[in-house]
N, C-alpha and C positions, 0 to 999 in steps of 0.2 A: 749655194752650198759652200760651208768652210772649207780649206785646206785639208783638215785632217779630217773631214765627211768625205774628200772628195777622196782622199788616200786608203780609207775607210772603205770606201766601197771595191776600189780599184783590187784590193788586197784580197778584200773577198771573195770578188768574184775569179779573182787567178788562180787561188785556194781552193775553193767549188768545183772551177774550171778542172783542175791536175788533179781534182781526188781518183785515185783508182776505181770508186764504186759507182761513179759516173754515170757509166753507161749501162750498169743492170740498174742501178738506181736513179732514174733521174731525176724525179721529185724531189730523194734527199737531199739532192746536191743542190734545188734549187732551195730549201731548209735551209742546209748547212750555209750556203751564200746568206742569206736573212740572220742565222743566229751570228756568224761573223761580225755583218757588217751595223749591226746593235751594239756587240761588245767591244768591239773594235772604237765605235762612234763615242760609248760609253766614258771609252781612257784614251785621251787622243793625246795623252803621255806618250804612253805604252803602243797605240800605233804608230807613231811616228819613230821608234826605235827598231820599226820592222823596215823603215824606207833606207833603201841603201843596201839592204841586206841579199839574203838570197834568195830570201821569199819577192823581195820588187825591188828593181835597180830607182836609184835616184834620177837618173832621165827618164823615167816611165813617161812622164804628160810631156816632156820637151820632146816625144817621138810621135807623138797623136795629135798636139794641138797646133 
């Protein structure tokens, strides 16, 4: 998996994770993480302008790996 697949997914699912409707929905949420991490994969421009931000800090994987 690229870098920006892997940051792609990562986004997604943190996104998925904190949505509000979570937990009466959770199918959606497991949706919502899939249509993210398509469009995200999509423009791996445009997600990588989300790393660092406040949607996912830049040491995300330097804390897991």
């Amino acid at each position: 998996m690229n870098s920006a697949n892997r940051w792609a997914l990562a986004i997604a699912e943190r996104l998925s994770d904190e949505w509000d409707g979570k937990k009466d929905f959770s199918e959606d949420a497991v949706l919502l993480k899939e249509v993210l991490t398509k469009a995200l994969c999509a423009v791996p421009d445009e997600c990588m302008r989300l790393v660092g931000s406040g949607i996912i800090e830049e040491s995300y994987f330097k804390d897991i790996d």
